[in-house]
C-alpha positions, 0 to 999 in steps of 0.5 A: 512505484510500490504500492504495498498490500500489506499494513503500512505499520511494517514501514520505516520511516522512509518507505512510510513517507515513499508510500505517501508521496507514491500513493499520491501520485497513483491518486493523480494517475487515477484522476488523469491529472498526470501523463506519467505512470498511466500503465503501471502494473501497480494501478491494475487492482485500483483501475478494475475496482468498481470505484478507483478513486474511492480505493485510493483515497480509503487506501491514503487514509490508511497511509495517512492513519499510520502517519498520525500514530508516528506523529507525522504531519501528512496533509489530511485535505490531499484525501476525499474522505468521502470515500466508501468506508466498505469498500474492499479489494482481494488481494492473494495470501502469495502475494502478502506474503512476497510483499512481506518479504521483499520489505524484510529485504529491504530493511535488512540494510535499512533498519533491521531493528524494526523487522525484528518487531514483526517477524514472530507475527503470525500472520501479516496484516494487510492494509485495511483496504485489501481483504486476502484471499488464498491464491498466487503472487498477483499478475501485476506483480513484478517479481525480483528473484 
């Protein structure tokens, strides 16, 4: 399960439609509706925010967002929107980017062209429910050298 920081707009096709299905599952770890992937590391930051099932559903309807701009058909009713629209959790400058470059990886053999669209960026967005802060790689983080 990879729950990505960074702004979903930088995904392929795949890892767009990976993330909804993963952020789905993660929503239904949160909500003790499945006995799988309870401790995974990813959860950590949603489980010790003040509200998890808001961060979860603000951080869908970030996902789902991306989804409509592509003009893809996510089911909008898998999301509470009545989640709190302030809602924010910290994520580590590190940690953005490790993230950024773990999907650059990635679509180096996946699609290429669409990393070349991001790399002359500045500085890497992340999704809208995360504020960064400067600091490390994350503890949670499982870090592939």
């Amino acid at each position: 399960m990879r729950l990505w920081s960074i702004h979903p707009k930088y995904l392929d096709p795949k890892g767009l439609v990976a993330l909804w299905r993963e952020s789905l599952l993660a929503k239904k770890v949160l909500e003790g509706k499945t006995k799988g992937y309870t401790k995974h590391p990813q959860l950590e930051r949603f489980k010790n925010c003040i509200d998890p099932l808001g961060a979860i559903n603000k951080y869908l309807s970030e996902v789902y967002s991306e989804a409509v701009k592509r003009q893809y058909n996510f089911d909008q009713k898998k999301i509470d929107w009545s989640y709190n629209r302030d809602l924010l959790i910290t994520v580590s400058s590190e940690q953005i980017k490790y993230e950024f470059q773990h999907l650059v990886n990635k679509l180096e053999t996946r699609d290429r062209e669409r990393i070349v669209n991001f790399l002359s960026e500045t500085e890497i967005t992340a999704n809208p429910l995360f504020i960064i802060v400067k600091g490390e790689i994350e503890s949670w983080e499982i870090v592939k050298k």
